[in-house]
N, C-alpha and C positions, 0 to 999 in steps of 0.2 A: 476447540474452536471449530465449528461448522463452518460450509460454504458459506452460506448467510451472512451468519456473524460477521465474516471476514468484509463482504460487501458490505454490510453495515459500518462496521467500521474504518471504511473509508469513504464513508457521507459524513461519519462524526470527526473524521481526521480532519475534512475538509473545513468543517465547520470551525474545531478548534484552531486553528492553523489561518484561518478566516482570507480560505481563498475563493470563497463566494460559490463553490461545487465539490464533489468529490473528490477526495484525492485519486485519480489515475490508476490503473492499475500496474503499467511501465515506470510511476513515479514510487507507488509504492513501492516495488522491484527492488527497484533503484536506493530509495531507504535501508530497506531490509539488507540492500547489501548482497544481493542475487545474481549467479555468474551466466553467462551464456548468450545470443545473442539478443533474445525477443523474452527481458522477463517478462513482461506483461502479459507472455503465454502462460509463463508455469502459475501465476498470479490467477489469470484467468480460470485456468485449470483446478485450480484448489476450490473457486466458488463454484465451480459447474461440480465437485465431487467427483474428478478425473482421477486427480490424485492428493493423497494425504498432505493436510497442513502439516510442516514440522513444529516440532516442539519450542523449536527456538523461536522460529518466524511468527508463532503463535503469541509467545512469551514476551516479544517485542513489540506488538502489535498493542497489545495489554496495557504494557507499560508505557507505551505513546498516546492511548488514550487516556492514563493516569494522569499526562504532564509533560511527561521525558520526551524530550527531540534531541536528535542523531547535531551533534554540534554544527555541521554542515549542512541540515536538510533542505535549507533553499536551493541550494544548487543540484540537487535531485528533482524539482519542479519544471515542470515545462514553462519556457515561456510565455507570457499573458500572447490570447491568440494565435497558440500553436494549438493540433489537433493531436491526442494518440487519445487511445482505447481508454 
């Protein structure tokens, strides 16, 4: 999975998931299940080609676009009319 791809695939998350824009890249984060303080950085970073997507985070990304959602992924979304990245 390319940079791209990756941003790609959270306009299609957004659309499956039918939150009327892209899913976040802090919320993506947040799905994937990514530690530290600012995912939204390392997130950010993988589409800019800072640094390598993992395999796993790749593999999850795939499979959420198949269908598959994290049992709790709402409460990874930001509030309606909050602002992150």
């Amino acid at each position: 999975m390319t940079g791209e791809d990756l941003r790609d695939a959270r306009g299609r998350l957004g659309d499956l998931w039918a939150l009327g824009r892209p899913l976040r890249m802090a919320e993506l984060g947040r799905v994937l299940g990514l530690q530290g303080r600012d995912v939204g950085a390392t997130v950010r970073d993988w589409e800019r080609g800072k640094s390598p997507i993992s395999g796993p985070a790749s593999l999850a990304v795939r499979a959420m676009l198949e269908g598959w959602r994290p049992a709790e992924w709402r409460d990874y979304l930001t509030p309606t009319g909050g602002r992150e990245d």
